[in-house]
N, CA, C and O atoms as CSV, one atom per row, in Angstrom:
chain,resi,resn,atom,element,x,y,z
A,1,UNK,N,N,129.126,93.041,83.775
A,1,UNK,CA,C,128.223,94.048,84.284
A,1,UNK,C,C,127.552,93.500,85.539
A,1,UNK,O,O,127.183,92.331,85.426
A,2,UNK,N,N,127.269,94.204,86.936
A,2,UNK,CA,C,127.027,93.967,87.621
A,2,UNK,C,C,125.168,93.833,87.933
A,2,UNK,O,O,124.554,94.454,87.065
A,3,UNK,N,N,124.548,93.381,88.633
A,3,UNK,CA,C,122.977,93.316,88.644
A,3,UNK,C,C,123.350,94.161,89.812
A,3,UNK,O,O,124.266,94.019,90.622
A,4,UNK,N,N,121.857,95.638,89.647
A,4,UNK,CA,C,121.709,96.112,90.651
A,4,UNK,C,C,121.631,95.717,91.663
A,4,UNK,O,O,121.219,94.558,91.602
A,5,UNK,N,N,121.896,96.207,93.208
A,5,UNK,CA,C,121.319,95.654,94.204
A,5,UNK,C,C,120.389,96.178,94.769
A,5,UNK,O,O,120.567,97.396,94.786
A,6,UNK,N,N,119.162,95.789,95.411
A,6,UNK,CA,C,118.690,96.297,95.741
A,6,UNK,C,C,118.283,96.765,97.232
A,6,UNK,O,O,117.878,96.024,98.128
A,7,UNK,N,N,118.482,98.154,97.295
A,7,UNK,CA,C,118.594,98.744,98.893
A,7,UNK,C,C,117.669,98.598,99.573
A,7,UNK,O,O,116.742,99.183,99.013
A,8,UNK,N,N,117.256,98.054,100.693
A,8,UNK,CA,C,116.221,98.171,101.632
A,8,UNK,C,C,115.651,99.912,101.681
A,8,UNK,O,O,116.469,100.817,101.511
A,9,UNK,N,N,114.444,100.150,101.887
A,9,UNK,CA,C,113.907,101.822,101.898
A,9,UNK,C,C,113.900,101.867,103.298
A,9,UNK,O,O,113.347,101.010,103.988
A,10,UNK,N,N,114.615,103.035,103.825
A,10,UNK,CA,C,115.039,102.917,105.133
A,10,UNK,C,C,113.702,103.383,106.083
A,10,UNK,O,O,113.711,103.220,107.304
A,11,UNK,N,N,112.537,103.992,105.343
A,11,UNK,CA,C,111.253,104.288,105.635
A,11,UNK,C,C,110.345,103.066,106.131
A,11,UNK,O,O,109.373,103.255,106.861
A,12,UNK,N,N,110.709,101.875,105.709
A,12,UNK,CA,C,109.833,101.177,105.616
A,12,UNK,C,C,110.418,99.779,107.218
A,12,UNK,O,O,109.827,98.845,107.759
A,13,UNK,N,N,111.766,100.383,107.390
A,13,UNK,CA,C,111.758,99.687,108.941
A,13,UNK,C,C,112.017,98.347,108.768
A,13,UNK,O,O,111.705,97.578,109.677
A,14,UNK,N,N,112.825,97.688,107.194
A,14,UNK,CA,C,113.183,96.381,106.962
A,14,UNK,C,C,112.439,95.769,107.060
A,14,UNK,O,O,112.682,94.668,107.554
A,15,UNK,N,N,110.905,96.135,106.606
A,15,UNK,CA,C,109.834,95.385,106.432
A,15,UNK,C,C,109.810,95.331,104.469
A,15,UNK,O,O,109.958,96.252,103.666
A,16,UNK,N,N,109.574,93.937,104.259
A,16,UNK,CA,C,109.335,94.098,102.910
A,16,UNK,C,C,108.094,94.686,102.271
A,16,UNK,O,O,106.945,94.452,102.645
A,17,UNK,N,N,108.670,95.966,100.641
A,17,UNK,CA,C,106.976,96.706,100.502
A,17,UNK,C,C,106.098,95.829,100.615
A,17,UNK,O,O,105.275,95.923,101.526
A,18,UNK,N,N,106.070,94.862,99.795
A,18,UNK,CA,C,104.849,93.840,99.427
A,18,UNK,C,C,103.543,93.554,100.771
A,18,UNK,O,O,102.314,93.502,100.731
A,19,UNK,N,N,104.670,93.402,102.000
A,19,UNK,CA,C,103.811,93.257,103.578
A,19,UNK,C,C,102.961,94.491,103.760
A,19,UNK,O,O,101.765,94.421,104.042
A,20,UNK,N,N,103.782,95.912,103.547
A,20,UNK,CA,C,103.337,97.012,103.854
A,20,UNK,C,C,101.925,97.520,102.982
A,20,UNK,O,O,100.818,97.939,103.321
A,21,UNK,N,N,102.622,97.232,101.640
A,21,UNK,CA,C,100.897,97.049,100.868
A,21,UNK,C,C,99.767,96.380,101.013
A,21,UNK,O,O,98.629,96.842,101.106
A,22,UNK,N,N,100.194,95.019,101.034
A,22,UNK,CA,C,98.990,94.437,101.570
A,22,UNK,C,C,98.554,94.859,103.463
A,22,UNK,O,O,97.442,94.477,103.827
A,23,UNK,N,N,98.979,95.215,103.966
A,23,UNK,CA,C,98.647,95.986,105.209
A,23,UNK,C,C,98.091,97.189,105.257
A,23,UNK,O,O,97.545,97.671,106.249
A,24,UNK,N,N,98.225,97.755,104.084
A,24,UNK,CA,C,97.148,98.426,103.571
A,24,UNK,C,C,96.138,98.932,103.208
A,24,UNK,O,O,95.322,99.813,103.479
A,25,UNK,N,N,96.616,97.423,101.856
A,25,UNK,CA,C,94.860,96.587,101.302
A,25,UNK,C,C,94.146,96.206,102.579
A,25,UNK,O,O,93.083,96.763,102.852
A,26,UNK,N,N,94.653,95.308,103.362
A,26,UNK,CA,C,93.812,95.178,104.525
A,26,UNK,C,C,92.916,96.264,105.181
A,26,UNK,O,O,91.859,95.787,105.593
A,27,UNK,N,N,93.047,97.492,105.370
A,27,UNK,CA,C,92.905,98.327,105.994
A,27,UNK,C,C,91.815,98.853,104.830
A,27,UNK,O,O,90.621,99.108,104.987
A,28,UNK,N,N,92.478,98.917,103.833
A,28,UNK,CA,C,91.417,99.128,103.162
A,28,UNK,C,C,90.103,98.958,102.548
A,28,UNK,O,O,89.324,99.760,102.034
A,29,UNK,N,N,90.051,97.011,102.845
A,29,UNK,CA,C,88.955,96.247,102.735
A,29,UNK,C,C,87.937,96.848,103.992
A,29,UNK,O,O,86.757,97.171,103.853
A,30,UNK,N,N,88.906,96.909,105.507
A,30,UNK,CA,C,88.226,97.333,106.308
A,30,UNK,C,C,87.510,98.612,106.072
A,30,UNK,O,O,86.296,98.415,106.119
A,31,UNK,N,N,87.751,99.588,105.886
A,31,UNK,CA,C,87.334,100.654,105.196
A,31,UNK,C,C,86.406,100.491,104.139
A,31,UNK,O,O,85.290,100.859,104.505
A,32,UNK,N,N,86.431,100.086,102.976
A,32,UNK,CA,C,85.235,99.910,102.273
A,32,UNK,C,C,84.075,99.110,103.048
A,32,UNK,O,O,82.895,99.053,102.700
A,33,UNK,N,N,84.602,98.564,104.062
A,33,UNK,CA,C,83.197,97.801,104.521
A,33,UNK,C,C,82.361,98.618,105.214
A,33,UNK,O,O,81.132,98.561,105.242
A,34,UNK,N,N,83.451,99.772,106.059
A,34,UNK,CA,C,82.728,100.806,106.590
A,34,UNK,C,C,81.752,101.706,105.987
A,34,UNK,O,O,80.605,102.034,106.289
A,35,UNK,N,N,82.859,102.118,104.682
A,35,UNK,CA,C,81.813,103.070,103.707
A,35,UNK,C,C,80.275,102.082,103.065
A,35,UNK,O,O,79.180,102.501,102.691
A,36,UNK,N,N,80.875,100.531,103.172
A,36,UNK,CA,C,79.741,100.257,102.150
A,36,UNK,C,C,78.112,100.435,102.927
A,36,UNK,O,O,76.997,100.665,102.460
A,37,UNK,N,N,78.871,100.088,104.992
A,37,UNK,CA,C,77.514,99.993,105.469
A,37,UNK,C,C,76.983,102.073,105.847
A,37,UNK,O,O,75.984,102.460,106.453
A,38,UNK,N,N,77.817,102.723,105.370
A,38,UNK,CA,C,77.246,104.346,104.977
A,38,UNK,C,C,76.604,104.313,104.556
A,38,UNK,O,O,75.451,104.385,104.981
A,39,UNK,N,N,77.076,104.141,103.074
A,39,UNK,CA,C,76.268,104.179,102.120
A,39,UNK,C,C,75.494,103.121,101.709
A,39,UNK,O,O,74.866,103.319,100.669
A,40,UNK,N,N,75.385,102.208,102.164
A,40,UNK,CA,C,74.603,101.267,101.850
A,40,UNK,C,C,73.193,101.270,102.712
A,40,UNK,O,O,72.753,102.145,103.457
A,41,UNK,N,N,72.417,99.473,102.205
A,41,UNK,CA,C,71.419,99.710,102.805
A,41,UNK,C,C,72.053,99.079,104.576
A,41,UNK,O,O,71.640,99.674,105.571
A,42,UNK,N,N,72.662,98.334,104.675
A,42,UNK,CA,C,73.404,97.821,106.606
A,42,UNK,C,C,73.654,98.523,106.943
A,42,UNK,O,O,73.794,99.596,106.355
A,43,UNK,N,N,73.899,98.227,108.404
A,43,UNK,CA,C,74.427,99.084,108.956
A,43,UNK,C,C,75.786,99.065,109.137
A,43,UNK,O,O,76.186,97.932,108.873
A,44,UNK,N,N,76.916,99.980,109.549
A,44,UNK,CA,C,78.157,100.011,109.456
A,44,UNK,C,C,78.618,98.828,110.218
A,44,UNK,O,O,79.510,98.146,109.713
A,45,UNK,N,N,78.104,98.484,111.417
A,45,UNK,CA,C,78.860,97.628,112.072
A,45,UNK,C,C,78.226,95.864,111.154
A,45,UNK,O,O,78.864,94.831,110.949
A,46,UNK,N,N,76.765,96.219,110.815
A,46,UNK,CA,C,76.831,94.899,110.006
A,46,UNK,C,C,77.311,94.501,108.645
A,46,UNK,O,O,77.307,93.338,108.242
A,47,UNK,N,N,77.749,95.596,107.922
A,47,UNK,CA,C,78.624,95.814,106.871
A,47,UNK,C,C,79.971,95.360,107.066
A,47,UNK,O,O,80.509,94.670,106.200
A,48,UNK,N,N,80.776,95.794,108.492
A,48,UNK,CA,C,81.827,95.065,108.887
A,48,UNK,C,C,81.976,93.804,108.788
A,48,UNK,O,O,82.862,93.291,108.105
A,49,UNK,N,N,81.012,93.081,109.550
A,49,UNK,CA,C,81.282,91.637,110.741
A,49,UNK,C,C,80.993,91.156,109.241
A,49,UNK,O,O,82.000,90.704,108.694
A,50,UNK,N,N,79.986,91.156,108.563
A,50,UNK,CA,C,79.356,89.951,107.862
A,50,UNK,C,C,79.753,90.350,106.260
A,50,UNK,O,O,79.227,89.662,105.385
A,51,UNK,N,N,80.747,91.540,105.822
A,51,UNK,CA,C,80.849,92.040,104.549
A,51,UNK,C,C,81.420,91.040,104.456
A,51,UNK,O,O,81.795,90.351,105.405
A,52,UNK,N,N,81.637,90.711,102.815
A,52,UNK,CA,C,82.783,90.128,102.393
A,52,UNK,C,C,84.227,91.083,102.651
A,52,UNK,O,O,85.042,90.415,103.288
A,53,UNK,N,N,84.764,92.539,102.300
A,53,UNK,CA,C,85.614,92.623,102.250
A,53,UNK,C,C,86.426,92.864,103.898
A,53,UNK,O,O,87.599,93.236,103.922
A,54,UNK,N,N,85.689,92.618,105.139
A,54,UNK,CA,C,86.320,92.309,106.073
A,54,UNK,C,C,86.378,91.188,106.496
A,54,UNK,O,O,87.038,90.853,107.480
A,55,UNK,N,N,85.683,90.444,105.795
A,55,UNK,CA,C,86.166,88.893,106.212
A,55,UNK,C,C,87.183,87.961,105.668
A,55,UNK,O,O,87.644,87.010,106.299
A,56,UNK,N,N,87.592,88.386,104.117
A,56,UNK,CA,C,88.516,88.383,103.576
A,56,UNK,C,C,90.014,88.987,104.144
A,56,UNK,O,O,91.085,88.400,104.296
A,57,UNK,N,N,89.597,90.543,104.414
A,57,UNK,CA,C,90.847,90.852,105.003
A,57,UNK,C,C,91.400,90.454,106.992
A,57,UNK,O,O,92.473,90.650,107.562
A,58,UNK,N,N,90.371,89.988,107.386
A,58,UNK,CA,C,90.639,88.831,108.949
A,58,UNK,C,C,91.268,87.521,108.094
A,58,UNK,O,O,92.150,86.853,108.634
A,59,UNK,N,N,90.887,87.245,107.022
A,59,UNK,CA,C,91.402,85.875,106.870
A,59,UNK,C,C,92.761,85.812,105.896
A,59,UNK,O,O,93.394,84.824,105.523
A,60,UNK,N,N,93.006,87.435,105.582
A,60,UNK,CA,C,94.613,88.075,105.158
A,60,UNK,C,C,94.951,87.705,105.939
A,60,UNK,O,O,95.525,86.626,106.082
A,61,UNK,N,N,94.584,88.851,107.040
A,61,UNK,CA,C,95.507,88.970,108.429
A,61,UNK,C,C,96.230,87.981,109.430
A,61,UNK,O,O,97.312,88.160,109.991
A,62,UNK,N,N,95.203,86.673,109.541
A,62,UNK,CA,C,95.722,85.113,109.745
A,62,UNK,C,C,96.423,84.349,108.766
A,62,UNK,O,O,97.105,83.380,109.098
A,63,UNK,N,N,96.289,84.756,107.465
A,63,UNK,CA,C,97.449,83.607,106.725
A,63,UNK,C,C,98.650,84.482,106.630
A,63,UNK,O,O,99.676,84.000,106.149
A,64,UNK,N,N,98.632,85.613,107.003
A,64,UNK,CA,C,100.074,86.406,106.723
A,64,UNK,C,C,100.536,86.946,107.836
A,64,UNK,O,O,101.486,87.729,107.861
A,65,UNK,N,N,99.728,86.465,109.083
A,65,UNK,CA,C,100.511,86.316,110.664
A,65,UNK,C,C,101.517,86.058,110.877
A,65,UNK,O,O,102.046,86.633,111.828
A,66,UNK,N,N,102.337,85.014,110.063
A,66,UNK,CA,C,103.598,84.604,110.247
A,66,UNK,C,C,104.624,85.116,109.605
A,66,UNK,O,O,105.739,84.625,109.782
A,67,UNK,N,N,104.423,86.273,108.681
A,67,UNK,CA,C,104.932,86.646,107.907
A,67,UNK,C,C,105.585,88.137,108.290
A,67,UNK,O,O,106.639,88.621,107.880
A,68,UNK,N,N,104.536,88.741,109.279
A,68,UNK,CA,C,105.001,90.247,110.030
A,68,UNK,C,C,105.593,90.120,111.565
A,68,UNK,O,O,106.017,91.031,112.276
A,69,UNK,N,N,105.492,88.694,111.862
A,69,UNK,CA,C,105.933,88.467,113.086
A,69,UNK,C,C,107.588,88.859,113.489
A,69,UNK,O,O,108.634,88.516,112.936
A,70,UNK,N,N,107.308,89.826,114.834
A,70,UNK,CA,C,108.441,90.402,114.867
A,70,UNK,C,C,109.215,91.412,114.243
A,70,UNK,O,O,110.394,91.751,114.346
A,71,UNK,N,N,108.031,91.898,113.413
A,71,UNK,CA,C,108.472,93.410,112.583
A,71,UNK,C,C,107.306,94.560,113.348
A,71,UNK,O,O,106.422,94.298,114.164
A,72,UNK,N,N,107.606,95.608,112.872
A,72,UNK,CA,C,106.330,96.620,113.437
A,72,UNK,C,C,104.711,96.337,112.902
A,72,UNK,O,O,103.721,96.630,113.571
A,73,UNK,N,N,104.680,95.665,111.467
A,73,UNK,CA,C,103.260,95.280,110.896
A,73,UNK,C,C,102.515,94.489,111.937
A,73,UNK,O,O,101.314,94.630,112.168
A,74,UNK,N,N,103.617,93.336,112.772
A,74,UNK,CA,C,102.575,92.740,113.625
A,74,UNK,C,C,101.831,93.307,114.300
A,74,UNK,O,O,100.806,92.642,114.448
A,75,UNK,N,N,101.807,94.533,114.976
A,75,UNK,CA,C,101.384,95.510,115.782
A,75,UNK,C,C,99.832,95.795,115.196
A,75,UNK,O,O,98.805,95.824,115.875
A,76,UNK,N,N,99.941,95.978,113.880
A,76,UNK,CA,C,99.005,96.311,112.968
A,76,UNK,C,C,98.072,95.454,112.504
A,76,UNK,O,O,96.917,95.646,112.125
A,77,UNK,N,N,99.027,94.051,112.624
A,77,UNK,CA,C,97.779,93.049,112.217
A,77,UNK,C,C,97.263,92.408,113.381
A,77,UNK,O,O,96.329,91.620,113.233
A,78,UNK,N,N,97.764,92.642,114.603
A,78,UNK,CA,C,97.425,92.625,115.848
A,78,UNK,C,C,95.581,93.785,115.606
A,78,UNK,O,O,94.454,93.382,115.319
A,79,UNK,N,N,95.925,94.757,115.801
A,79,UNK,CA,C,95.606,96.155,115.848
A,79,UNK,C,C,93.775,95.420,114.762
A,79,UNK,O,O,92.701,95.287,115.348
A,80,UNK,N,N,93.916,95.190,113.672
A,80,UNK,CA,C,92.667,94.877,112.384
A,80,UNK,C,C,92.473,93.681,113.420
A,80,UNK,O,O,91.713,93.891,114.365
A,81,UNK,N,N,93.130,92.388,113.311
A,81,UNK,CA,C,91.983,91.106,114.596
A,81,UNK,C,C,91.245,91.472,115.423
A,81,UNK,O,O,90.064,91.140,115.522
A,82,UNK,N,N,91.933,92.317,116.234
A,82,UNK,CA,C,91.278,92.636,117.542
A,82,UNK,C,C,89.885,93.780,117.134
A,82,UNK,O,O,88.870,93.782,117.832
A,83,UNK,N,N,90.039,94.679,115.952
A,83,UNK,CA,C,89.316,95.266,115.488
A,83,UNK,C,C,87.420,94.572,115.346
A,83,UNK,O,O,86.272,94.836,115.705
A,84,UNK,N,N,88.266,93.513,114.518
A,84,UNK,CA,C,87.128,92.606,114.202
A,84,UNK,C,C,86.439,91.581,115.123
A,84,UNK,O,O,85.241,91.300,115.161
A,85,UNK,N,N,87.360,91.126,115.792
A,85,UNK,CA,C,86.383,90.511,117.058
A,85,UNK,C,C,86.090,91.219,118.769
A,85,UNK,O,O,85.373,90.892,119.715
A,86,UNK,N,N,86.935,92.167,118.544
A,86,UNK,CA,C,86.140,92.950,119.075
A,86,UNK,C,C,84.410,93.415,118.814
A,86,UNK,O,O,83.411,93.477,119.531
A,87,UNK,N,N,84.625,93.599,117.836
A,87,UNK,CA,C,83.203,94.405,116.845
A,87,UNK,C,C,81.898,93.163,117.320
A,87,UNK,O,O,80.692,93.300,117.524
A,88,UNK,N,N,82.692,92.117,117.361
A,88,UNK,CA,C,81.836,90.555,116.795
A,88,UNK,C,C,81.205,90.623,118.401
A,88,UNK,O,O,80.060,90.418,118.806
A,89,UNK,N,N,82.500,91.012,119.148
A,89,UNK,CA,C,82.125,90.644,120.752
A,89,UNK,C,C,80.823,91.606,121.525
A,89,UNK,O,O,80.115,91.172,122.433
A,90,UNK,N,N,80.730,92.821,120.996
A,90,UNK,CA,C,80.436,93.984,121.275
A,90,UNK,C,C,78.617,93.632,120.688
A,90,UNK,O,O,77.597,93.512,121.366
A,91,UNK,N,N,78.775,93.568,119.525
A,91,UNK,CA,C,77.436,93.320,118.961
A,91,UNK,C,C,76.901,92.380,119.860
A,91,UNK,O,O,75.886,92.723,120.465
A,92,UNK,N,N,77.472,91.032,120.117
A,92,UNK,CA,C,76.921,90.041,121.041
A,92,UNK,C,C,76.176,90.156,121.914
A,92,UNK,O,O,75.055,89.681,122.096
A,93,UNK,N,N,77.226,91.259,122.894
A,93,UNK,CA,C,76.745,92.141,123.892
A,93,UNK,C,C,75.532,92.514,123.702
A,93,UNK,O,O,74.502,92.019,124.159
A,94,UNK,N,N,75.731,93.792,122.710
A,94,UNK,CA,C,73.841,94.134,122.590
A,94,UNK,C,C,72.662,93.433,121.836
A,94,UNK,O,O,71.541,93.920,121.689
A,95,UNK,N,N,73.068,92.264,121.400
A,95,UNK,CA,C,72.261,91.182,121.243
A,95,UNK,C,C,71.164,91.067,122.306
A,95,UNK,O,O,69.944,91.179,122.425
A,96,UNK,N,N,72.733,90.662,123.318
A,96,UNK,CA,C,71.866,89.987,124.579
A,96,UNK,C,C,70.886,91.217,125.878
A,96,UNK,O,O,69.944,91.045,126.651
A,97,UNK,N,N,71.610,92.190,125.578
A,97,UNK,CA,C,70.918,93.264,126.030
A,97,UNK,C,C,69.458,93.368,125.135
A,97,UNK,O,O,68.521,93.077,125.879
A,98,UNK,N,N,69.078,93.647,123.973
A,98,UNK,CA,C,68.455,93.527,123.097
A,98,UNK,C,C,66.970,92.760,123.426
A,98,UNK,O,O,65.845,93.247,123.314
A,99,UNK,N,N,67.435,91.106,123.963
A,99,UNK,CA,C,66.549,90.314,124.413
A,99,UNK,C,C,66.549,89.814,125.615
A,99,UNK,O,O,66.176,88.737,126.080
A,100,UNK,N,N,67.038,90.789,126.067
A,100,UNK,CA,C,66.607,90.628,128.088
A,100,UNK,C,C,65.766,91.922,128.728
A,100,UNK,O,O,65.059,92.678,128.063
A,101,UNK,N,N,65.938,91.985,129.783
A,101,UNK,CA,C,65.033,92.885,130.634
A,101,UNK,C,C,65.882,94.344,130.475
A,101,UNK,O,O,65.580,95.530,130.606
A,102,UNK,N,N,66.393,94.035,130.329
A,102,UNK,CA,C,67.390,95.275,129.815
A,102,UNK,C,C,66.917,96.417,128.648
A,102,UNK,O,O,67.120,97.611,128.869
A,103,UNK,N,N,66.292,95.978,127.430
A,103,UNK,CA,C,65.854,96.587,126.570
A,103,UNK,C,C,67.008,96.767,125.707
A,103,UNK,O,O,68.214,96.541,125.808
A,104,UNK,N,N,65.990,97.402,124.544
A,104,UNK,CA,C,67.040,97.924,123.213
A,104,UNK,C,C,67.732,98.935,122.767
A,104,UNK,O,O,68.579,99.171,121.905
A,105,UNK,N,N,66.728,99.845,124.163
A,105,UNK,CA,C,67.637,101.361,124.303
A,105,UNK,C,C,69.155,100.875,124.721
A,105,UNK,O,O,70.018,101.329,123.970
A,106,UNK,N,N,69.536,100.202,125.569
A,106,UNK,CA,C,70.896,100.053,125.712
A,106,UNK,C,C,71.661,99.528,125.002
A,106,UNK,O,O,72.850,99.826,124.892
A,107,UNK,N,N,70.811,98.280,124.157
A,107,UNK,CA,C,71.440,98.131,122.501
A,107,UNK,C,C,71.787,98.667,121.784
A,107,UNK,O,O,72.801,98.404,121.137
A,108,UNK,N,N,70.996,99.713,121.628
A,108,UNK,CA,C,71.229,100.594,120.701
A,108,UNK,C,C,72.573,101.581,121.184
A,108,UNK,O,O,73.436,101.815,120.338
A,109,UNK,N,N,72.683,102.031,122.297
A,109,UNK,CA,C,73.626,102.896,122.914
A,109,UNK,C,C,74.800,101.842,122.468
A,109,UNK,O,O,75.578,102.315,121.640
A,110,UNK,N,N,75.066,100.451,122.889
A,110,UNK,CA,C,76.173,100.130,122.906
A,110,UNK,C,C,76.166,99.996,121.147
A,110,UNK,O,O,77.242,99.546,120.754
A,111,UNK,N,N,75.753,100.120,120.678
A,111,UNK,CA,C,75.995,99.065,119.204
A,111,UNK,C,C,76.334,101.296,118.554
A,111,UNK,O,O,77.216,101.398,117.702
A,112,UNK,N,N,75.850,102.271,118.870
A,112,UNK,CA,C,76.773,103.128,118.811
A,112,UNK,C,C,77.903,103.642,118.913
A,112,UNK,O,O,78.552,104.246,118.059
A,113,UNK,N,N,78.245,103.312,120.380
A,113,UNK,CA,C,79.308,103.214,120.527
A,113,UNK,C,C,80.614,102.692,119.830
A,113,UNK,O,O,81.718,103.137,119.516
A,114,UNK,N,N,79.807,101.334,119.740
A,114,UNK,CA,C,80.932,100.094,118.919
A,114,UNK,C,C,81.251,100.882,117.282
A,114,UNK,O,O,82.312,100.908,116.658
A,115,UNK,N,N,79.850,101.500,116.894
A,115,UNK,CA,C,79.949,102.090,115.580
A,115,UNK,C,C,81.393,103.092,115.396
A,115,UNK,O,O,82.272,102.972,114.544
A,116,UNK,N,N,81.259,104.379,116.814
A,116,UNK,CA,C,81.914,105.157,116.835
A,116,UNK,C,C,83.616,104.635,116.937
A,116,UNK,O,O,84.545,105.188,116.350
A,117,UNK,N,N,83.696,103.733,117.614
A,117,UNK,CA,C,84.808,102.758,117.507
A,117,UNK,C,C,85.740,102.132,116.635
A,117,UNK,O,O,86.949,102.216,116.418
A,118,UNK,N,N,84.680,101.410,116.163
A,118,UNK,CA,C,85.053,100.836,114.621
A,118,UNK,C,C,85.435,102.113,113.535
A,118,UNK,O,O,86.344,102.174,112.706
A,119,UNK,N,N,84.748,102.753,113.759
A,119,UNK,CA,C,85.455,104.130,112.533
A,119,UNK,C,C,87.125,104.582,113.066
A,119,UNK,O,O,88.136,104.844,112.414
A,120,UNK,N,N,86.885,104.535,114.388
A,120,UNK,CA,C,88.105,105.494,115.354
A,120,UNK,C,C,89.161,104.371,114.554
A,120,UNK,O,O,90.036,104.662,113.738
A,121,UNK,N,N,88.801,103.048,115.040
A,121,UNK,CA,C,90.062,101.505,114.653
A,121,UNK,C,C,91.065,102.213,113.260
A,121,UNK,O,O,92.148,102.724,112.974
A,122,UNK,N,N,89.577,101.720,112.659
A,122,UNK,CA,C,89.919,102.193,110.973
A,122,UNK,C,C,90.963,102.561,110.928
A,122,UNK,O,O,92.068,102.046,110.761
A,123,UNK,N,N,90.398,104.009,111.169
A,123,UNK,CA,C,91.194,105.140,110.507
A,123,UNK,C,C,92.493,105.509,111.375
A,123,UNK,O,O,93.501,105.861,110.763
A,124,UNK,N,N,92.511,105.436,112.891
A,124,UNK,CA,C,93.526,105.822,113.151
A,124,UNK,C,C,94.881,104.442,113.018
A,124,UNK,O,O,96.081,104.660,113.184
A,125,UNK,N,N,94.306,103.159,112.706
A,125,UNK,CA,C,95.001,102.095,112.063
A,125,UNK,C,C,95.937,102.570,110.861
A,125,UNK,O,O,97.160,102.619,110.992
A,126,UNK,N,N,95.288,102.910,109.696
A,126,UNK,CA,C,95.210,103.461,108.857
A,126,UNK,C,C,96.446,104.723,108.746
A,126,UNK,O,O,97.473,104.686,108.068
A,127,UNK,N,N,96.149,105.398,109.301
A,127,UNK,CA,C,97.123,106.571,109.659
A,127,UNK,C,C,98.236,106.755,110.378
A,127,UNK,O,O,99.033,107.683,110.243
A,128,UNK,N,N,98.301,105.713,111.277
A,128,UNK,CA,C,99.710,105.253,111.605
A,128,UNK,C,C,100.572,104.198,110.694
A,128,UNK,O,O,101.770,104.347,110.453
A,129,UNK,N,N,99.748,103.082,110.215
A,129,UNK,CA,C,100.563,102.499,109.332
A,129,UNK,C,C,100.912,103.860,108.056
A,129,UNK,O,O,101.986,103.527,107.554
A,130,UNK,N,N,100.630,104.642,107.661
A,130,UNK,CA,C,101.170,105.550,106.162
A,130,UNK,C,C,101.930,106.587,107.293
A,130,UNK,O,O,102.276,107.688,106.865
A,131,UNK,N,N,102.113,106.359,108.280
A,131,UNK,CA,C,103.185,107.512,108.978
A,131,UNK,C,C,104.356,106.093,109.319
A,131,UNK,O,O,105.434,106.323,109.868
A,132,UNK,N,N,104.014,104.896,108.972
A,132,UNK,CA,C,104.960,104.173,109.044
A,132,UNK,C,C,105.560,103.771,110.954
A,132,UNK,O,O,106.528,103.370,111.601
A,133,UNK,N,N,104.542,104.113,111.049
A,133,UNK,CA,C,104.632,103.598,112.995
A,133,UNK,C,C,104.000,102.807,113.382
A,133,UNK,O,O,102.809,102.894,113.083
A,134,UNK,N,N,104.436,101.641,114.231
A,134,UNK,CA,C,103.602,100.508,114.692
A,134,UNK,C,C,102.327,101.059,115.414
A,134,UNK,O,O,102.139,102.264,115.580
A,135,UNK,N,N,101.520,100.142,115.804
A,135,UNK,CA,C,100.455,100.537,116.997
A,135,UNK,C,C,100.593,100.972,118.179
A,135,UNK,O,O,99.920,101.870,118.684
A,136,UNK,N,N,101.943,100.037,118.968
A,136,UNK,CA,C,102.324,100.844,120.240
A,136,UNK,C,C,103.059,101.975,119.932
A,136,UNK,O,O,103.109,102.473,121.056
A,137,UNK,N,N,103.634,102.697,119.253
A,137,UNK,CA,C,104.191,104.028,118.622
A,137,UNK,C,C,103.254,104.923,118.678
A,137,UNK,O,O,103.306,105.824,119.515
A,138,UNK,N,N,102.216,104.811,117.762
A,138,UNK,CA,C,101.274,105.709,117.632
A,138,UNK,C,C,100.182,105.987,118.691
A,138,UNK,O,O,99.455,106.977,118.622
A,139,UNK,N,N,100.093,104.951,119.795
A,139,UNK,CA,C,99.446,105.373,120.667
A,139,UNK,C,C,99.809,105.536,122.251
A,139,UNK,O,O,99.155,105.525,123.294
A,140,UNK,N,N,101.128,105.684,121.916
A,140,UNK,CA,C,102.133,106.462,123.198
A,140,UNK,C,C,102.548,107.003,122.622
A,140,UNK,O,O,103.399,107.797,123.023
């Protein structure tokens, strides 16, 4: 008797599921961090940078770098890094705006912005990986 074989899912672009799930989960840690700083008492962007479940999923995204390299996921785990230090870079920004001559009104404007951002990342991250299209796909 022969052992099944098993077919690659031609949906998934010869990426193994296991990558695609946890690319997911990733996305999804990111996401609960969003909802937690909603609903929580932080704020969304400090719910991000300093949650546990996005710092966990940045430190997915680096031990399993080598693992999507050269498939379409890299795109994606490209796509969540840049998410997150972006976010890190941005806050900085209105840090320093914050405590200069500048004021906090412009803090506040940018650290909106970054808010409105970080949701946009998310989700449209999110929605191209379950349409199964890299990052440069989905945004050309």
């Amino acid at each position: 008797m022969q052992q099944p074989v098993a077919i690659p899912d031609p949906d998934l672009k010869g990426v193994r599921p296991s990558l695609v799930q946890l690319t997911h989960v990733i996305y999804g840690l990111h996401a609960f961090s969003v909802l937690t700083g909603i609903f929580g008492a932080a704020s969304i962007i400090g719910a991000f940078l300093i949650g546990w479940p996005s710092i966990i999923a940045v430190i997915l995204n680096y031990m399993k770098r080598s693992a999507v390299a050269g498939t379409w996921l890299e795109s994606h785990f490209r796509w969540q890094i840049r998410t997150f230090w972006y976010t890190f870079l941005w806050v900085c920004i209105a840090f320093v705006l914050a405590v200069s001559v500048v004021g906090i009104g412009f803090a506040l404007v940018v650290l909106a912005g970054t808010t409105g951002w970080l949701i946009y990342r998310v989700g449209r991250g999110w929605m191209a990986l379950s349409g199964v299209k890299s990052m440069e796909k989905a945004n050309g």
